[in-house]
C-alpha positions, 0 to 999 in steps of 0.5 A: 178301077175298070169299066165293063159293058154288057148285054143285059139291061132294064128289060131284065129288070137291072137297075142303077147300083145294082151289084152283080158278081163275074164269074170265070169257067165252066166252074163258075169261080167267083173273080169279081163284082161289079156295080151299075152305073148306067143303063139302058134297054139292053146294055149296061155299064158298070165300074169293077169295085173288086177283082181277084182276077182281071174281068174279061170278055165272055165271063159270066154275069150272075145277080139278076132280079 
């Protein structure tokens, strides 16, 4: 199991165990879903619950309210 941190939070209207996929490319190819466990203003912290490719900076973040 693996953590990520990004920059989005509860100004953006994400809440603690919101599930949010990665994704990887100009194609946006699913590689992952990620859920919240801690958040703040403007960063959050989620646990890698499924990966088909490993998570890694710069791969976009999709769910949002």
């Amino acid at each position: 199991m693996g953590y990520c941190i990004f920059d989005k939070g509860r100004r953006e209207g994400l809440e603690v165990g919101d599930l949010l996929i990665t994704t990887l490319g100009k194609h946006r190819i699913i590689n992952g879903m990620i859920q919240i466990i801690n958040l703040r203003e403007s960063t959050t912290t989620a646990v890698i619950r499924k990966s088909s490719d490993m998570v890694t900076n710069g791969d976009e973040v999709l769910g949002f309210k």
